[in-house]
C-alpha positions as CSV (number, residue, x, y, z in Angstrom):
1,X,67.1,-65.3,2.1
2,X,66.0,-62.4,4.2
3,X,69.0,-60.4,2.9
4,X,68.5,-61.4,-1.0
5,X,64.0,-60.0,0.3
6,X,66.0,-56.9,1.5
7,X,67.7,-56.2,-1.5
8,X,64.8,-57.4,-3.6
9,X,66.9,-60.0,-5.4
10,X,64.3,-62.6,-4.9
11,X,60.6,-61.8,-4.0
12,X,58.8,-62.8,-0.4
13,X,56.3,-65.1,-1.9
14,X,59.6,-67.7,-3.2
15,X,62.2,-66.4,0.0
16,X,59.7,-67.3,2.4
17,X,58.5,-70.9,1.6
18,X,62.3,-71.6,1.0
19,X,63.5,-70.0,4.7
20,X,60.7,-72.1,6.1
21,X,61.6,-75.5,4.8
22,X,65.6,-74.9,5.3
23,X,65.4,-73.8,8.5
24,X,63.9,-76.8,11.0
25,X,66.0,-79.1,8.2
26,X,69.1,-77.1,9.4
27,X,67.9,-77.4,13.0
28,X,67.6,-81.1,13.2
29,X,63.8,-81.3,12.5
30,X,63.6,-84.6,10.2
31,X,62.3,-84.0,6.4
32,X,58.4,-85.8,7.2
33,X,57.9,-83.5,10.3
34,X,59.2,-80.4,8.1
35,X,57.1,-81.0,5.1
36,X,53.7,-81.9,7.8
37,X,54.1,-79.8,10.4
38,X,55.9,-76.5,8.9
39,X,54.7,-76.4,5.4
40,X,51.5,-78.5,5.8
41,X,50.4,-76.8,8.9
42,X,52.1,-73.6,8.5
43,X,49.9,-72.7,5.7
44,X,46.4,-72.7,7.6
45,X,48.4,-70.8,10.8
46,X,47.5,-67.5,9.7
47,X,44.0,-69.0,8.7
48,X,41.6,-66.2,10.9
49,X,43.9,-63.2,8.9
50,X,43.6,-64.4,5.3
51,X,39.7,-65.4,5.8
52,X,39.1,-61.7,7.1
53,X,41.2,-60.4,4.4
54,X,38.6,-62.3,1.7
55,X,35.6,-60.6,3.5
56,X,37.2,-57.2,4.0
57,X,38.1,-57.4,-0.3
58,X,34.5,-58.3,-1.2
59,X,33.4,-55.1,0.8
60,X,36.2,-53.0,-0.8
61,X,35.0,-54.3,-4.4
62,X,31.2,-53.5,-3.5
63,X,32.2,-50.3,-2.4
64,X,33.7,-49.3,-6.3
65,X,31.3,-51.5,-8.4
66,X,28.6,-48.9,-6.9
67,X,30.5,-45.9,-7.0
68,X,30.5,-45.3,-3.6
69,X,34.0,-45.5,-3.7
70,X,34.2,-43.1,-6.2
71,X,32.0,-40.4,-5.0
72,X,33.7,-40.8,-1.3
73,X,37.0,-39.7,-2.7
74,X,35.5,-36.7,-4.4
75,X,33.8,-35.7,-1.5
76,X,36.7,-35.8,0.6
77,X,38.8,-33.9,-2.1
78,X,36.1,-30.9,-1.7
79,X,36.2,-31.0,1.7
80,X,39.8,-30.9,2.0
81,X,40.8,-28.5,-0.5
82,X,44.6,-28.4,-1.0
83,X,45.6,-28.9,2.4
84,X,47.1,-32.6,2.0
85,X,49.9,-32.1,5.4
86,X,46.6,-31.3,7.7
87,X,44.3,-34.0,5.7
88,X,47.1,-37.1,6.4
89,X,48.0,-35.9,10.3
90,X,44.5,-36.1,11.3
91,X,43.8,-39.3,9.1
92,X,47.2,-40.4,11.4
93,X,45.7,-39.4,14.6
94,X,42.3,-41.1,14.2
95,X,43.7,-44.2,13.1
96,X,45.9,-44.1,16.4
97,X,42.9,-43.4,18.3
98,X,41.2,-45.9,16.8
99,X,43.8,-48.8,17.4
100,X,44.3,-47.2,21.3
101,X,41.3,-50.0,21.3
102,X,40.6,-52.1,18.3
103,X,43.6,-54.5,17.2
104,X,43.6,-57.2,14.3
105,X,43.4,-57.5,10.3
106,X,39.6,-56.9,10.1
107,X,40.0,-53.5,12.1
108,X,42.5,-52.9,9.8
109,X,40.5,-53.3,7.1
110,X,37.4,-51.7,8.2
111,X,39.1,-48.7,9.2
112,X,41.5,-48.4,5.9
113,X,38.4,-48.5,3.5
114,X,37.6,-45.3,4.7
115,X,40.5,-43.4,5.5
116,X,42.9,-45.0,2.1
117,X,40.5,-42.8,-0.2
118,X,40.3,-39.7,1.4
119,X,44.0,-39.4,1.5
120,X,44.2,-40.4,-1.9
121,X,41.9,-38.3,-2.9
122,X,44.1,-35.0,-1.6
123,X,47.0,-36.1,-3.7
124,X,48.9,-38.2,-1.6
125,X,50.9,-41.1,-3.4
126,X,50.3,-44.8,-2.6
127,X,53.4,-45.5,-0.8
128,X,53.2,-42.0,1.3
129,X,49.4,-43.6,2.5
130,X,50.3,-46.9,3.0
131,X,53.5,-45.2,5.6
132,X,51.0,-43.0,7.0
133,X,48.5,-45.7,7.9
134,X,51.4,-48.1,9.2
135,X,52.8,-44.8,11.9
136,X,49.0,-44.4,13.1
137,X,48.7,-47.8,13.3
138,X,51.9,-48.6,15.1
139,X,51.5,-44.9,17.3
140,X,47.8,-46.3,18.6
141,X,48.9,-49.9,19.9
142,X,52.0,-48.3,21.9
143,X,48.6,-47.7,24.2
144,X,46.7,-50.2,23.5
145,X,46.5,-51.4,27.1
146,X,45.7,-55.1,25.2
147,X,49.2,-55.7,24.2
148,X,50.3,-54.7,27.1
149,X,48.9,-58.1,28.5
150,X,52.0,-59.9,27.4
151,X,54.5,-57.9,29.2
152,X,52.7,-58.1,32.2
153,X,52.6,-62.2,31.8
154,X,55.8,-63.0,30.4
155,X,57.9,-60.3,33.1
156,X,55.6,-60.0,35.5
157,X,55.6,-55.8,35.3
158,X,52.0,-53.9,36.6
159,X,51.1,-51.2,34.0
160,X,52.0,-48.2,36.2
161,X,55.6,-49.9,35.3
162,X,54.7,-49.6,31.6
163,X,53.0,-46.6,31.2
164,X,55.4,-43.8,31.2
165,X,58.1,-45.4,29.0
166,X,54.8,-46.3,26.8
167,X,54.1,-42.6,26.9
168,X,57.6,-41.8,26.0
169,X,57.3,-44.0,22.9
170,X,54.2,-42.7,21.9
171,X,55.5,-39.0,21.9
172,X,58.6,-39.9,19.9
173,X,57.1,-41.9,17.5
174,X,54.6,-39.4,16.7
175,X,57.4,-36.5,16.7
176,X,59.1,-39.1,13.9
177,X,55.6,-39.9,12.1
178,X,55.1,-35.9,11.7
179,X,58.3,-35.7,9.9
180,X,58.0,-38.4,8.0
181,X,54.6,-37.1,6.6
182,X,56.4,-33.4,6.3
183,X,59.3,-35.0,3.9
184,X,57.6,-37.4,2.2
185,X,55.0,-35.1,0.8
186,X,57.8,-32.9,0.0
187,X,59.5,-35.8,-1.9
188,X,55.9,-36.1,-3.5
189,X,55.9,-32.9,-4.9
190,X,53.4,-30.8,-2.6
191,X,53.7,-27.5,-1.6
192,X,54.2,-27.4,1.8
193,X,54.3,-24.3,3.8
194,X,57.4,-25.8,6.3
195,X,57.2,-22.7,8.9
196,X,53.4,-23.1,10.0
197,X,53.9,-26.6,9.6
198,X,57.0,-26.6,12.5
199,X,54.8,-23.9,14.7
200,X,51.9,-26.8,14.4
201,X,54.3,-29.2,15.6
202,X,55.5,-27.2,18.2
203,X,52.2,-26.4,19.4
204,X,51.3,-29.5,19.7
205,X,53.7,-30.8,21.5
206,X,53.7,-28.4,23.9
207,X,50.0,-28.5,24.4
208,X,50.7,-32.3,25.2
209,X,53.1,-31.7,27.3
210,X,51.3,-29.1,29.7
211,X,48.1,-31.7,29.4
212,X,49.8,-34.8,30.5
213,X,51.9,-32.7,33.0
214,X,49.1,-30.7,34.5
215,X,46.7,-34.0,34.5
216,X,49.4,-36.0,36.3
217,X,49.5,-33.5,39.1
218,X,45.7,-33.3,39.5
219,X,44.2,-35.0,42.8
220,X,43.4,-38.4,42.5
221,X,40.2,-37.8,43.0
222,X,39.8,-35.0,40.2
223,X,41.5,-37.7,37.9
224,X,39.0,-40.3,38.8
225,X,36.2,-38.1,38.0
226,X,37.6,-36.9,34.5
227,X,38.4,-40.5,33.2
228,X,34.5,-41.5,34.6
229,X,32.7,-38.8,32.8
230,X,34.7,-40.1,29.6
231,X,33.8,-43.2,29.7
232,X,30.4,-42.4,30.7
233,X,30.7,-40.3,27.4
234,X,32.0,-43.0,25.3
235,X,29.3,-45.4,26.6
236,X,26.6,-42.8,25.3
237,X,27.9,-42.4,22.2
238,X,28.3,-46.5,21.3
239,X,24.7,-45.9,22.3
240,X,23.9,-43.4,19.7
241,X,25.9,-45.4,17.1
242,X,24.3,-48.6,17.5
243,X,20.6,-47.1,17.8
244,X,21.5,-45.0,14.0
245,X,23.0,-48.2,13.1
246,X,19.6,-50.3,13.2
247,X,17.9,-47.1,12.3
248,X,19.9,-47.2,8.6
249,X,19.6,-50.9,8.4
250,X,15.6,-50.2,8.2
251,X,15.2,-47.1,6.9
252,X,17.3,-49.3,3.7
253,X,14.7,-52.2,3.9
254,X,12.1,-49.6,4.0
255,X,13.5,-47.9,0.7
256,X,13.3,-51.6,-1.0
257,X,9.3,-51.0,-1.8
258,X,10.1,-47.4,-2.9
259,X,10.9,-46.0,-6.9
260,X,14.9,-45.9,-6.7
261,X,16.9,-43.4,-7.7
262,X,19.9,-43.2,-10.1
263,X,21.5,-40.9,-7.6
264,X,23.4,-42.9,-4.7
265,X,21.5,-42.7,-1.3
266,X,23.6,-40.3,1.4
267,X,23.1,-43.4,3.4
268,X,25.6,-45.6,1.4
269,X,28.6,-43.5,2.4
270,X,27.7,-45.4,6.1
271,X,29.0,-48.8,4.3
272,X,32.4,-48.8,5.8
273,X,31.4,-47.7,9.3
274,X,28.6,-50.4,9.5
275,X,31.4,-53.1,10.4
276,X,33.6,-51.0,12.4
277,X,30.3,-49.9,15.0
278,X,29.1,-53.4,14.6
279,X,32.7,-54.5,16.4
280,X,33.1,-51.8,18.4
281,X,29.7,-51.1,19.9
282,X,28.3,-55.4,20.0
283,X,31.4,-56.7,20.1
284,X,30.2,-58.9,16.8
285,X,32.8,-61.1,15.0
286,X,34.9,-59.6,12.4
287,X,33.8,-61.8,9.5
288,X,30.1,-61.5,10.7
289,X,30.6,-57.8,10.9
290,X,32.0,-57.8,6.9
291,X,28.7,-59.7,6.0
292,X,26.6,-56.8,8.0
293,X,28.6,-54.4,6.1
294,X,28.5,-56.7,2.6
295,X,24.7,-57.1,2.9
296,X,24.1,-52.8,4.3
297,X,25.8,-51.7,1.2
298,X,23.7,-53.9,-1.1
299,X,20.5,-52.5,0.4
300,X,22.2,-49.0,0.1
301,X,22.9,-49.1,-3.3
302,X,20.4,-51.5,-4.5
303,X,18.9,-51.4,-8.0
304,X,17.5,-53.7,-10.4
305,X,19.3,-56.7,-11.3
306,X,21.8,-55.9,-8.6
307,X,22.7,-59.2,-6.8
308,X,24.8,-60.1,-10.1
309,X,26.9,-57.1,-8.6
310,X,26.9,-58.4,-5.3
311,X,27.8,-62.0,-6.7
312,X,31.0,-60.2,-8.8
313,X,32.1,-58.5,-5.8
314,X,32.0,-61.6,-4.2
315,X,34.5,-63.4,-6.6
316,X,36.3,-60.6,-7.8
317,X,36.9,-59.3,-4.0
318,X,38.7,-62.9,-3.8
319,X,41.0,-62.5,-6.9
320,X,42.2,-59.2,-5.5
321,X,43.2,-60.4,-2.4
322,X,44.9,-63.7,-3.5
323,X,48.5,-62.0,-4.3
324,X,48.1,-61.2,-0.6
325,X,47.2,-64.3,1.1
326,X,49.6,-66.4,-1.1
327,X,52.0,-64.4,1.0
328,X,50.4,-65.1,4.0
329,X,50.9,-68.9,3.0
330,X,54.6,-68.7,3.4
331,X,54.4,-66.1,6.6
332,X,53.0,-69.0,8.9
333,X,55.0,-71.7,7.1
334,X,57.9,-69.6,8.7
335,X,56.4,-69.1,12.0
336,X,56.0,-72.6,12.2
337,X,59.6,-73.1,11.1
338,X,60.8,-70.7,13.9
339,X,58.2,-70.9,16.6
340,X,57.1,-74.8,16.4
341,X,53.9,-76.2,15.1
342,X,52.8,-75.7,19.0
343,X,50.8,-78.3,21.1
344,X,51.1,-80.9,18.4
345,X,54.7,-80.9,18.8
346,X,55.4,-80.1,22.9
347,X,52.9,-82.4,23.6
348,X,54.9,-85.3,22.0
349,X,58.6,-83.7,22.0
350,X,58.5,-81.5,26.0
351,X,61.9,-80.8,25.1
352,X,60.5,-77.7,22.6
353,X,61.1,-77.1,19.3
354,X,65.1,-77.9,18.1
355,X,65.3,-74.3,16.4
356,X,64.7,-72.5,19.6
357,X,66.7,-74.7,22.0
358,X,69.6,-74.2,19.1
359,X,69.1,-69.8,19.2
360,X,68.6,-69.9,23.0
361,X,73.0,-70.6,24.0
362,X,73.6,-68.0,21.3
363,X,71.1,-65.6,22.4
364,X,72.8,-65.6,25.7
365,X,76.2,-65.0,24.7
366,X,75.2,-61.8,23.4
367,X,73.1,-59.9,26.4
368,X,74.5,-57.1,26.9
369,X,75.7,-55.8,30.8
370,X,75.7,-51.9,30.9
371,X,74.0,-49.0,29.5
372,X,76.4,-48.8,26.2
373,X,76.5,-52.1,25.2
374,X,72.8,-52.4,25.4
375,X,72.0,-49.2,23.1
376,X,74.6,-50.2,20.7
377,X,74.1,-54.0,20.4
378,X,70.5,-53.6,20.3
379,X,70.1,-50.5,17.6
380,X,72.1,-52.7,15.4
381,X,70.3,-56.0,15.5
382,X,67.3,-53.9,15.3
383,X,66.9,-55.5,11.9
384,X,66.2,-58.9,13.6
385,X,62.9,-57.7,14.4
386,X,62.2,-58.0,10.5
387,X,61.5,-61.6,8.8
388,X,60.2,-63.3,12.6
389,X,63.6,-62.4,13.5
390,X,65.0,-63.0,17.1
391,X,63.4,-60.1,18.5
392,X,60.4,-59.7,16.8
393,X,58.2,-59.7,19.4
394,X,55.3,-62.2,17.1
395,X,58.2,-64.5,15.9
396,X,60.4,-65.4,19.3
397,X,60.5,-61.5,20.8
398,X,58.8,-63.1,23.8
399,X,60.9,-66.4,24.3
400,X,64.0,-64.2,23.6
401,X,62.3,-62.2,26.4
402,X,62.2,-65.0,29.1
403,X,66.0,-65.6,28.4
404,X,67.3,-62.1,29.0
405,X,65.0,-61.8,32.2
406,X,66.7,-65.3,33.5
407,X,70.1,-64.3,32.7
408,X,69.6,-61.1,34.8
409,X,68.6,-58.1,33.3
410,X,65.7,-55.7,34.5
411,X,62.4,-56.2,33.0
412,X,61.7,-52.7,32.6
413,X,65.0,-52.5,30.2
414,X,63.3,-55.6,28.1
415,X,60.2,-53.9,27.8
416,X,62.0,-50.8,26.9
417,X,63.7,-53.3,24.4
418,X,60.7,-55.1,22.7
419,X,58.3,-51.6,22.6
420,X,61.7,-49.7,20.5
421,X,62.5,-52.0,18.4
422,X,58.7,-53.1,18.0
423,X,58.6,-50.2,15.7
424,X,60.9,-51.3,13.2
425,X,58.9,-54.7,13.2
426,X,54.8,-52.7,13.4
427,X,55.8,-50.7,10.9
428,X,58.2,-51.8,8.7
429,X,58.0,-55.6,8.6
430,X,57.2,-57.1,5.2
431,X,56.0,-60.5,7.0
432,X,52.9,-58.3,8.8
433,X,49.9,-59.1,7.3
434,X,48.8,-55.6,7.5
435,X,52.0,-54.7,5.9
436,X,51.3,-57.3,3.0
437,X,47.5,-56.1,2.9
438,X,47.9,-52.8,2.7
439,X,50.8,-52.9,0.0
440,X,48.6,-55.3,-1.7
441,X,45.6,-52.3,-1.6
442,X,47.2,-49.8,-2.8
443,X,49.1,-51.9,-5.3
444,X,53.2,-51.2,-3.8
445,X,55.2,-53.9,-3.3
446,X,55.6,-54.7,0.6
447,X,59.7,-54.5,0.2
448,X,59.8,-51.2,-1.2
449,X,57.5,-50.0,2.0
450,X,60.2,-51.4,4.0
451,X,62.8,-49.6,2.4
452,X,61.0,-46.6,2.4
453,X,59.7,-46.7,6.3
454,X,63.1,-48.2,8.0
455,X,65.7,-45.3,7.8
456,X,62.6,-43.6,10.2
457,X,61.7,-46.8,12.6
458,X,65.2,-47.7,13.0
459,X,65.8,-44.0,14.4
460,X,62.7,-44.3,16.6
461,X,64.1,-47.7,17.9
462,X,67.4,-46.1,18.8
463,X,66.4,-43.0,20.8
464,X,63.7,-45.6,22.1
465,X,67.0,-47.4,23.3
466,X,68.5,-44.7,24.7
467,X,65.4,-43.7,27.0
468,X,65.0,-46.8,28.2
469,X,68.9,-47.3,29.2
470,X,68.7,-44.1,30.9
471,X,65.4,-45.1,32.6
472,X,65.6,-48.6,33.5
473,X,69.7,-49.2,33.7
């Protein structure tokens, strides 16, 4: 089934249910526990992603019923001019920036409502925006010190272990990002000036070189001081946001009891940033924070007779997000079918789950014992990190993880493992539900962005390979 998804012989929304059912059947799961616990279950697993994704649509509708939308990607096609290379690697770098902290389907969201239009707007095609957004995404979590966490837990590595093979990853997927932005535009049809584009690059990288260089030589002391005045920095600004938040939330009650204008109010073009400061700066709850946002842009825009607008966003923001949580329907049934229903089933069955016990003797047979065979064995069954494959780190990456560290091989070499080929899974992975919403926004089917991101993670994942065998074996 994953092969006839690969090929696009049979579509996600049919192969996935199917792979789910088959599977624990094939395992030695009985039918009654397959049909309750995988397919039953499995379809209220991804339940917090696909009730976010409703919230996150209704916004997105709001946003283009009242033209906000519309006049957002006009503006940032003035400001941008005809510069759509610069425009899409600094819409990459603030997404990466961004998810250095935030993590989850409602950041996601939040964050794409804002930066999907712009690079729209500059002429960049669906697919080349939906790649883009997936290599910032992907670049900011290699340092988002939260998924970290489960290294340190399952191999019991401190983060000065992780951090310079994390920094390594994040330099070489952002040298592979870059040149995927350079040739897909190309393929796109821009005009692209190739020479300053390569002295850019250069630049860059040199200029992070000499940074991360000089700044690891600095006194500890020095280094102390620096990271303290930036947080103290970034605490004042969360200040300033949440203050100008409140401030806009009244000044837009205020404007309730005043004559409104046909003209939409500068402070509607806030919308999408009202959920993303009310996560970021009080910590609210991502649907909560959609309301805010659902309820701001209302007030923003409001005009007579305009809850029915608000009411058709409502519905309509539903319809256009169904396609993608159908999807997300068969997604958990297979990480139910894979992983186990969980505590209902380990509390009754402490054996674990038959599937798992059945992959675990194979899994073994094939760990590899020197540098070669792991770079080779591994950059080919770099695919398995696709479909909740063996090594994709949110199917059974981490149990696979526990095996190879019991049968004897560093930790540092499995983390070097799971953060390569993580790529091929962050970015390319049709069974992400950012992969499936984002597809779903900008109206691409999720295989073709797999075919059209792989040829680039699977390369990142190999010379990921090769760093870490030279660094950890």
């Amino acid at each position: 089934m994953a092969l006839l998804m690969f090929l696009r012989k049979i579509p996600a929304l049919i192969a996935l249910p199917v792979m789910a059912f088959f599977i624990p059947l094939v395992g030695g799961v009985s039918l009654m526990d397959t049909i309750q616990l995988v397919i039953g279950q499995g379809t209220l697993r991804l339940y917090p992603a696909y009730t976010i994704a409703f919230f996150g649509s209704m916004l997105s509708v709001l946003l283009q019923k009242t033209g906000v939308a519309e006049n957002f990607i006009k503006i940032g096609a003035e400001l941008a001019g005809d510069k759509p290379w610069t425009i899409a690697v600094l819409m990459m770098a603030i997404i990466a920036i961004l998810f250095t902290t935030l993590g989850g389907l409602g950041a996601i969201i939040m964050v794409a409502t804002i930066v999907l239009p712009i690079m729209s707007a500059v002429g960049i095609s669906a697919m080349t925006t939906v790649g883009i957004f997936l290599f910032g995404l992907s670049i900011g979590g290699i340092l988002n010190a939260g998924n970290w966490a489960l290294y340190i837990n399952v191999l019991g590595l401190s983060v000065s272990q992780i951090q310079p093979f994390a920094i390594k990853m994040f330099v070489l997927t952002s040298v592979t990002a870059l040149a995927y932005i350079t040739i897909q535009l190309y393929r796109d049809g821009q005009s692209l000036h190739i020479l300053k584009i390569l002295i850019v690059v250069i630049s860059l990288l040199v200029i992070g070189t000499l940074f991360y260089c000089g700044f690891r030589h600095l006194p500890v002391t020095v280094r102390h001081d620096f990271l303290s005045t930036l947080k103290m920095i970034a605490r004042t600004l969360k200040l300033l946001s949440g203050v100008s938040l409140v401030g806009l939330f009244i000044d837009n009650l205020l404007r309730l009891c005043r004559p409104h204008s046909k003209k939409i109010h500068w402070s509607a073009y806030c919308t999408p940033l009202v959920p993303l400061l009310l996560i970021m700066v009080f910590k609210i709850d991502f649907i909560a924070a959609f309301i805010c946002g659902l309820i701001y842009g209302w007030l923003a825009t409001y005009r007579k007779n305009h809850l029915n607008l608000l009411i058709q966003a409502v519905f309509q923001g539903g319809a256009v997000v169904m396609p993608a949580v159908v999807l997300m329907f068969g997604i958990g049934m297979l990480l139910n079918a894979i992983m186990g229903p969980g505590e209902t089933w380990t509390q009754l069955h402490p054996a674990g789950w038959p599937v798992l016990n059945l992959l675990r003797p194979f899994l073994l047979k094939v760990v590899p014992h020197n540098a070669w065979s792991y770079i080779v064995i591994f950059t080919l069954a770099a695919p398995l990190a696709l479909y909740r494959g063996p090594l994709n780190v949110w199917g059974m990456g981490y149990g696979l993880a526990a095996i190879l560290l019991t049968s004897g091989m560093p930790a540092g070499s499995i983390v070097g493992l799971l953060m390569a080929v993580g790529q091929v899974q962050g970015i390319s992975d049709p069974t992400n539900t950012h992969n499936v919403w984002l597809a779903n926004e900008m109206r691409q089917d999720v295989q073709k962005v797999l075919w059209n991101t792989l040829p680039y993670t699977w390369l990142v994942a190999f010379v990921g390979l090769v760093v870490a065998a030279l660094t950890f074996l």
